[in-house]
C-alpha positions in Angstrom: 0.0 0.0 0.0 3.0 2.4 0.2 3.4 2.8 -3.4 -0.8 3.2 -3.5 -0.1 6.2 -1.1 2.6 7.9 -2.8 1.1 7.5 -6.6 -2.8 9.0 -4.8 -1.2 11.5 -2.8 1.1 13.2 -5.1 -2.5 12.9 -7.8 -4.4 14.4 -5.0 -2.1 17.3 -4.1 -1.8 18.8 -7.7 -5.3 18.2 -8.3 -6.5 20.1 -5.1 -3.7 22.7 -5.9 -5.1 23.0 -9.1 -8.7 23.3 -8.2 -7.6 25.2 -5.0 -6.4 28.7 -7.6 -8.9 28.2 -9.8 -11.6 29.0 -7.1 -9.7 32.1 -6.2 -9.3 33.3 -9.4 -12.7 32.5 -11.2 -13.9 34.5 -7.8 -11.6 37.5 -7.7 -11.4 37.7 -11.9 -14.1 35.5 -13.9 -13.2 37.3 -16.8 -9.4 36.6 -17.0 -10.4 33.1 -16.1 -13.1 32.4 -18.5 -9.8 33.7 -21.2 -7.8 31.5 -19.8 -10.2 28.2 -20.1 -11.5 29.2 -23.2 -7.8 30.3 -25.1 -8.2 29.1 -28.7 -4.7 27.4 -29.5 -5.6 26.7 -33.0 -8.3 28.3 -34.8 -9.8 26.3 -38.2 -8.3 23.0 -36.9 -8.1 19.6 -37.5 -9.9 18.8 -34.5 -11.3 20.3 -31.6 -15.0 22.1 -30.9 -17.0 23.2 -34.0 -17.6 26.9 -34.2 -19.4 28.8 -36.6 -17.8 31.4 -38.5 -19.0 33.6 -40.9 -22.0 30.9 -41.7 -18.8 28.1 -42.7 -18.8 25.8 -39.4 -15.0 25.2 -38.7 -13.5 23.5 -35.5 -11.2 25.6 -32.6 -8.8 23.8 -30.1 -9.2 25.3 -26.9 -6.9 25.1 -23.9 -10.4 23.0 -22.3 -10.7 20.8 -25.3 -6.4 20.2 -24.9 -6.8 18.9 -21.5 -10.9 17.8 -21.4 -10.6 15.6 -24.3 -7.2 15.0 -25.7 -5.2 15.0 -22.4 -7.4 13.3 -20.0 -7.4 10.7 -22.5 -4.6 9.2 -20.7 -6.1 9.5 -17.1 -8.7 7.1 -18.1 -6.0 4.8 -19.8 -4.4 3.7 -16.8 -7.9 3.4 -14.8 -8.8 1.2 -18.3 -5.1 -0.8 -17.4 -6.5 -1.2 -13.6 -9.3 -2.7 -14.9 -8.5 -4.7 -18.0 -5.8 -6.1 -15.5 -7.8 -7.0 -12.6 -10.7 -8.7 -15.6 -8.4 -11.0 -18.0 -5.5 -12.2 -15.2 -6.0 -15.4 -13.8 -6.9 -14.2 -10.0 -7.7 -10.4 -10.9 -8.8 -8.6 -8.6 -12.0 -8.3 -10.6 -12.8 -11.8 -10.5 -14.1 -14.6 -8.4 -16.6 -14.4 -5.9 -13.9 -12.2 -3.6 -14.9 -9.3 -6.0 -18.4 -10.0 -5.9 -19.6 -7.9 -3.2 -17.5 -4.6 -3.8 -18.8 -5.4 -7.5 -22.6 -5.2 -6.2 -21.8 -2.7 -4.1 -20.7 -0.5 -7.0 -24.0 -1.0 -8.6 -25.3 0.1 -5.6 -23.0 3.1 -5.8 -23.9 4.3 -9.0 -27.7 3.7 -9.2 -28.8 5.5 -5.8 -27.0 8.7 -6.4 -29.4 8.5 -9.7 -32.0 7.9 -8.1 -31.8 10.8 -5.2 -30.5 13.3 -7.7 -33.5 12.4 -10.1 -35.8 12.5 -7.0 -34.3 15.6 -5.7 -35.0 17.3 -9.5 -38.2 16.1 -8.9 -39.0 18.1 -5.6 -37.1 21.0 -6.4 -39.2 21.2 -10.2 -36.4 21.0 -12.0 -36.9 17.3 -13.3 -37.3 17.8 -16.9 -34.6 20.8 -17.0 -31.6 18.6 -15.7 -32.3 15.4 -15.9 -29.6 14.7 -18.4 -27.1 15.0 -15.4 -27.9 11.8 -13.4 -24.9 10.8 -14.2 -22.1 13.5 -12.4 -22.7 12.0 -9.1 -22.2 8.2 -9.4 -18.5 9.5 -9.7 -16.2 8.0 -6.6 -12.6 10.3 -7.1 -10.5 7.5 -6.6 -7.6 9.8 -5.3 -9.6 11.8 -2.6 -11.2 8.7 -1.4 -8.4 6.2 -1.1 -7.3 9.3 1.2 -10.0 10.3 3.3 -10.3 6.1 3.6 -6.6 6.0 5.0 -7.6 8.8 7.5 -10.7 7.2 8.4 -9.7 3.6 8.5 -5.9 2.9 8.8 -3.7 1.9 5.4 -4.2 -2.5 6.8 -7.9 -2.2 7.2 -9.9 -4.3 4.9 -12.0 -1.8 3.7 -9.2 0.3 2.2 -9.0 -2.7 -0.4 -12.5 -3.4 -0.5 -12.6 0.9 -1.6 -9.9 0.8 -4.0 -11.6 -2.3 -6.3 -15.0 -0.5 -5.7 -14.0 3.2 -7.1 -12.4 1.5 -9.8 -15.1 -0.6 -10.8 -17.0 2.8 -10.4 -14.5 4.9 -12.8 -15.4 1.8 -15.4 -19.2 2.1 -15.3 -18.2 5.4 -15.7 -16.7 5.1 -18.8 -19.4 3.4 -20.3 -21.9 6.1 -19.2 -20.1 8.1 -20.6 -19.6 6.3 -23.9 -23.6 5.6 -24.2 -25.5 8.3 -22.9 -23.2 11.5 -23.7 -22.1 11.8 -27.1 -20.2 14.9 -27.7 -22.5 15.5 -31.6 -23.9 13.6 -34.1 -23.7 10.0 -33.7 -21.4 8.8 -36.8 -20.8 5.4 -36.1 -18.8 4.5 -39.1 -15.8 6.1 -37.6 -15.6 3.7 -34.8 -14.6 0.9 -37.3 -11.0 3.1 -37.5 -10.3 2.7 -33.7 -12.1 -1.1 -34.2 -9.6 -1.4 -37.5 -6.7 0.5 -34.8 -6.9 -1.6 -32.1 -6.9 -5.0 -34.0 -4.2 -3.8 -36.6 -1.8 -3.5 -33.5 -2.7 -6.2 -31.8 -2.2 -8.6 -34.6 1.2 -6.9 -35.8 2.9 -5.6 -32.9 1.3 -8.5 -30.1 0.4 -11.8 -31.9 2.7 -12.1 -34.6 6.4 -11.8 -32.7 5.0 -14.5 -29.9 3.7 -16.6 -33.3 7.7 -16.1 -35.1 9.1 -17.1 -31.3 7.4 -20.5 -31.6 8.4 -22.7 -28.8 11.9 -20.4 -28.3 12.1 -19.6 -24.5 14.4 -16.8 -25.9 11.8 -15.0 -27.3 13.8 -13.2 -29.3 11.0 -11.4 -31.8 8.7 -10.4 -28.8 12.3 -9.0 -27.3 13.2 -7.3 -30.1 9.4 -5.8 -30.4 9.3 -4.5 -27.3 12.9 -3.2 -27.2 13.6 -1.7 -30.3 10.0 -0.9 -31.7 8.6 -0.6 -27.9 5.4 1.2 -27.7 5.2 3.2 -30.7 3.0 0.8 -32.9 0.5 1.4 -29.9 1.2 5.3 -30.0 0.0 5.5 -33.4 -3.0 3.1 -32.9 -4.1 5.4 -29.7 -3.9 8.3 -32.5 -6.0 6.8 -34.7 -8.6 5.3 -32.4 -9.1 8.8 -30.7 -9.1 10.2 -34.0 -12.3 7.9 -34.9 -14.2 8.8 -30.9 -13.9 12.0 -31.8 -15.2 12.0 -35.2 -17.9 9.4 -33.9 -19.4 11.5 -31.4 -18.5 9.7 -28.7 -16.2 12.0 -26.1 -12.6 11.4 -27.6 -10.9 11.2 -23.8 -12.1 7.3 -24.1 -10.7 7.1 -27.4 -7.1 5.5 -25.6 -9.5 2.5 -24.0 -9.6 0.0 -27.3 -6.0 0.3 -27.4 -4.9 -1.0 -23.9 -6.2 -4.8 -24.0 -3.8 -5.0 -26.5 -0.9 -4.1 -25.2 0.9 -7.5 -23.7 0.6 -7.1 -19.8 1.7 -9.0 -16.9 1.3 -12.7 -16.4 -0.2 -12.3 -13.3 -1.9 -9.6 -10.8 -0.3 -8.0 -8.3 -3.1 -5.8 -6.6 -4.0 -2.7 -8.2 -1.3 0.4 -8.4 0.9 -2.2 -6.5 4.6 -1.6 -5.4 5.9 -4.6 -7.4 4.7 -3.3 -10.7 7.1 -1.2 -10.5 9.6 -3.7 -11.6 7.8 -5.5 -14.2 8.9 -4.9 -17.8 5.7 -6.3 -19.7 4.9 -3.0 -22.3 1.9 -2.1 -20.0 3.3 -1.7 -17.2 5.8 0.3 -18.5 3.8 2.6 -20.3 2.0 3.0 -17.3 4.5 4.0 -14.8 6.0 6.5 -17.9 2.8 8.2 -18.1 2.2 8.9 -14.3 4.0 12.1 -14.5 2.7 13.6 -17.0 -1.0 12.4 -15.6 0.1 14.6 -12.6 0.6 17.2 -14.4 -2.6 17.3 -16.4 -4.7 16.5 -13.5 -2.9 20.0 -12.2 -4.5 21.8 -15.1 -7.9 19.9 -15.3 -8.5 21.3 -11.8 -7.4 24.5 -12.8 -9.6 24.7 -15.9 -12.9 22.7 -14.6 -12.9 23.8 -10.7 -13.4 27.2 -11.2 -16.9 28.1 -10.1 -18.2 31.5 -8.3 -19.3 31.0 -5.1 -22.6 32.5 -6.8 -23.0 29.6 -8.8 -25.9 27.8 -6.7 -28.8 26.5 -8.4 -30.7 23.6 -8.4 -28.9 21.1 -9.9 -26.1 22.1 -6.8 -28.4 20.7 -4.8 -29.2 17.7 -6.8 -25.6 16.8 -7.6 -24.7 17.0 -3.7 -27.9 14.8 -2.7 -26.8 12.6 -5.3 -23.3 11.9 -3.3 -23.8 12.4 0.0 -27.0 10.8 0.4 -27.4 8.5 -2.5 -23.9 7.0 -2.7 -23.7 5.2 0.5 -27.1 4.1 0.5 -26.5 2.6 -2.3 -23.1 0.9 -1.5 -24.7 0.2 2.4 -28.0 -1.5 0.5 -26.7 -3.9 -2.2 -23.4 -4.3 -0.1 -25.3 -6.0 2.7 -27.7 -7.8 -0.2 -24.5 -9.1 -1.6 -22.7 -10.1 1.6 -25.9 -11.0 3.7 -28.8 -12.1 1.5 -26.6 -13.6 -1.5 -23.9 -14.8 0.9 -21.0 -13.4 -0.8 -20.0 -11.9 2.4 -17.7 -9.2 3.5 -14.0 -9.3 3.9 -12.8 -10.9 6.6 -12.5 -8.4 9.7 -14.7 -6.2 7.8 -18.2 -5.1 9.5 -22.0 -3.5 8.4 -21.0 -0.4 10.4 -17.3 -0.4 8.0 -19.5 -0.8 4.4 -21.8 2.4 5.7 -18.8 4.4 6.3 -17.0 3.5 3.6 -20.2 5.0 1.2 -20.1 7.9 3.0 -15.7 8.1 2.3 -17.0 7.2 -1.6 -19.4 10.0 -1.8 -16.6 12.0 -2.3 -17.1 12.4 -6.4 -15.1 15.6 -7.4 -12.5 14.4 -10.4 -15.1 12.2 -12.4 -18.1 14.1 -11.3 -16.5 17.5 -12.9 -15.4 15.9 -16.1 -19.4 14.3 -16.5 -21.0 18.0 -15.7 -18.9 19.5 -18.6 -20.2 17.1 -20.8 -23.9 16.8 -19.2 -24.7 20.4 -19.8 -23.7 23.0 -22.1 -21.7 25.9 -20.1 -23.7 28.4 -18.5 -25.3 28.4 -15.3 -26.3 25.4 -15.5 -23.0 23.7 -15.6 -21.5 26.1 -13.2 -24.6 25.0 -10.4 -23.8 21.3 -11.4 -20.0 21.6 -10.7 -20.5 23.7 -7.3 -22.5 20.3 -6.3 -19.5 18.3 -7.4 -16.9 20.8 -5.5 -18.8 20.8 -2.5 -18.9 16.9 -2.3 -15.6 17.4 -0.5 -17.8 17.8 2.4 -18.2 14.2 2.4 -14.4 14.1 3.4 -15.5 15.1 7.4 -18.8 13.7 7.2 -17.3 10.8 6.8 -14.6 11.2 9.5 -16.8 12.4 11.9 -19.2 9.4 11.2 -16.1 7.3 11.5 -15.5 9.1 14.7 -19.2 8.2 16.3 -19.3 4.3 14.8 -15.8 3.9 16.7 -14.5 2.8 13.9 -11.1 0.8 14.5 -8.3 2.1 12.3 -5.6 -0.3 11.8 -2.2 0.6 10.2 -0.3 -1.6 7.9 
């Protein structure tokens, strides 16, 4: 769990830095921040938002679009590798019936922030208006929970584990909300058969065919070669191509990466997810994670800087609903089907693991901020709207003491490693 610490921590701390000056400044200077997120880079380009000009529609890459869609392309890469990992290895931690209740849990976790933020609209009259955001707050932010979690429970309780494989699991439902129900424009379809045509090109070439040439040779000397002289640029140009073809599907282009990571050859077998030992593994996916990281930290710095900047003004309705969504709906959800799972299904809970540890561990969930921004800048168009929805997703931070003082009255017993 060290390495778990020092990878979150280090995410966390640019993040919150991030997000931390662009509160000040969208407060002190809106205007000069509203520049700033909305700098056109490249006017008439390739790619990037369409914009009408002079009656010709032509496409503008902003600073957002850089970071939104090309840039946190990468950030949900290496949630994808977590994932795709923990599915296909014998053992993952996404399979068996050990993964079962977290899994159930994360149903849970997504479908009764829904359901409160729906039910919320519905009180408040504003049903209809925003509906389209159920989505923003069956976000976990994987960071600032595996955090609050450490605070809350000690880095050797079960439930720190239990959290991690549950907000991942989360950041992949995610993914395919956000793949389904939010397309950036017009649905082309067709140009998903270029990241289809991508990903199996590379796969085939760069993954198949070397282990086919090395035969029964426990040399391996073509899949050697392949990965170090030609290393991962076959996959470079595939993840170019098969963002190329989200984007000009209408599907948002930051999953464009996720066709390309099953075929990058991974370990033989799991080691936990973000574990230490990883570290030392030279199968190509592993190494292209741990040679992104920095540069994720980095980005993550500017997506807070870009996304978190809402006036404290910027209450409206969906605030409200966004914020119910999390703090109420999310460990409802994760207590109910948690305790269906472990009780009524008898998949049980981890061993040292308690009811009492699952209801505080929702509430340590609830916190949504990362995801939860990312969704509200695709849910609605900016405006107030937006703004309202993100000031929900800021203010889910709050979940951070709520759930250490309901840690606090439980007696919840932290236990360090």
């Amino acid at each position: 769990m060290h390495k778990v610490w020092n990878v979150i921590s280090t995410y966390s701390l640019l993040l919150l830095t991030g997000a931390a000056l662009a509160l000040i400044w969208a407060n002190l200077d809106n205007g000069s921040y509203q520049h700033l997120v909305h700098f056109v880079l490249w006017d008439h380009a390739p790619i990037g938002l369409l914009h009408e000009d002079g009656g010709v529609v032509t496409r503008q890459l902003t600073l957002h679009f850089l970071i939104n869609d090309i840039c946190m392309a990468f950030f949900f890469a290496i949630a994808a590798k977590e994932v795709w990992e923990g599915i296909v290895l014998q053992d993952g931690e996404l399979r068996g019936k050990k993964a079962l209740t977290p899994l159930i849990a994360t149903v849970g976790g997504m479908m009764g922030p829904a359901l409160v933020y729906l039910a919320i609209g519905a009180a408040l009259g504003g049903f209809g208006a925003h509906a389209q955001g159920w989505a923003i707050p069956t976000a976990t932010d994987i960071a600032f929970s595996y955090l609050v979690g450490r605070i809350v429970f000690g880095a050797g309780h079960p439930a720190i584990p239990f959290l991690l494989l549950l907000a991942i699991a989360d950041d992949a439902g995610g993914m395919i909300i956000l793949a389904l129900f939010y397309p950036t424009g017009d649905l082309q379809p067709a140009w998903l058969l270029l990241s289809l045509a991508a990903a199996l090109g590379v796969y085939l070439l760069a993954n198949r065919l070397p282990i086919w040439a090395d035969g029964r040779d426990p040399r391996r000397p073509y899949s050697t070669w392949m990965r170090q002289k030609v290393s991962f640029w076959p996959y470079a140009i595939a993840g170019v191509l098969s963002w190329y073809g989200f984007h000009n599907a209408g599907i948002h282009p930051a999953l464009g990466l996720l066709p390309i990571v099953p075929t990058i050859p991974h370990a033989d077998r799991p080691y936990g997810f973000f574990a230490e030992a990883e570290e030392h593994l030279t199968d190509l996916l592993n190494w292209i994670e741990h040679r992104l990281k920095y540069f994720v930290e980095v980005m993550l710095f500017f997506f807070g800087l870009l996304n978190a900047g809402v006036v404290i003004s910027a209450f409206g309705d969906p605030t409200w609903m966004v914020l119910g969504g999390l703090v109420i709906g999310k460990p409802l959800g994760i207590f109910l089907m948690g305790m269906l799972a472990a009780r009524v299904f008898g998949f049980g809970l981890p061993a040292g693991m308690t009811a009492k540890d699952l209801w505080v561990l929702g509430s340590v969930a609830a916190i949504g901020f990362t995801v939860a921004l990312f969704v509200a800048t695709v849910a609605f168009p900016m405006g107030p709207v937006q703004e309202a929805a993100k000031m929900g997703a800021v203010l889910s931070f709050g979940a951070a003491v709520l759930a250490i003082l309901m840690g606090r009255l439980l007696r919840i017993t932290r236990r360090p490693v």
